[in-house]
Structure formats: structure tokens, C-alpha cells
C-alpha angles and dihedrals in degrees: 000000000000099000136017094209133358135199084239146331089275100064091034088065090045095055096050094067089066115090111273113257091028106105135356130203089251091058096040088064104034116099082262092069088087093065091043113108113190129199090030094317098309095144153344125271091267092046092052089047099050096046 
């Protein structure tokens, strides 16, 4: 399982498309989330979240 909770169904399918074990809700809003690259680096967390 990807997510324990998600703001909606939506983002929950976006973010399953990340590696598991990448990312978890908890470090992609921690100060650290600015410095987080997602995909291979393709992009920042606004930009994965925009897409």
C-alpha cells in the first residue's frame, strides 16, 4: 500500500504512480519536501502535484 490516507482518490492515484518507499505523506510535508525530487528527479513536489 502506497498511502495511508490520502486528500482524495485523485491524488491518491497520482501518487501511486511514484516508487514505493519513495516518498510518504510525513516527508513530503516536512521542511524537507522542498529539496524532494520525485520520478528521477523530474520535477519538484508542486510540480508532481500539478501534473
Amino acid at each position: 500500500m502506497y498511502l495511508i490516507a490520502a486528500p482524495s482518490q485523485d491524488m491518491q492515484i497520482k501518487w501511486k504512480g511514484y516508487p514505493s518507499g519513495g516518498v510518504s505523506w510525513a516527508s513530503a510535508f516536512s521542511p524537507e519536501a522542498k529539496r524532494v525530487t520525485f520520478a528521477g528527479g523530474q520535477g519538484s513536489l508542486p510540480a508532481a502535484l500539478s501534473t
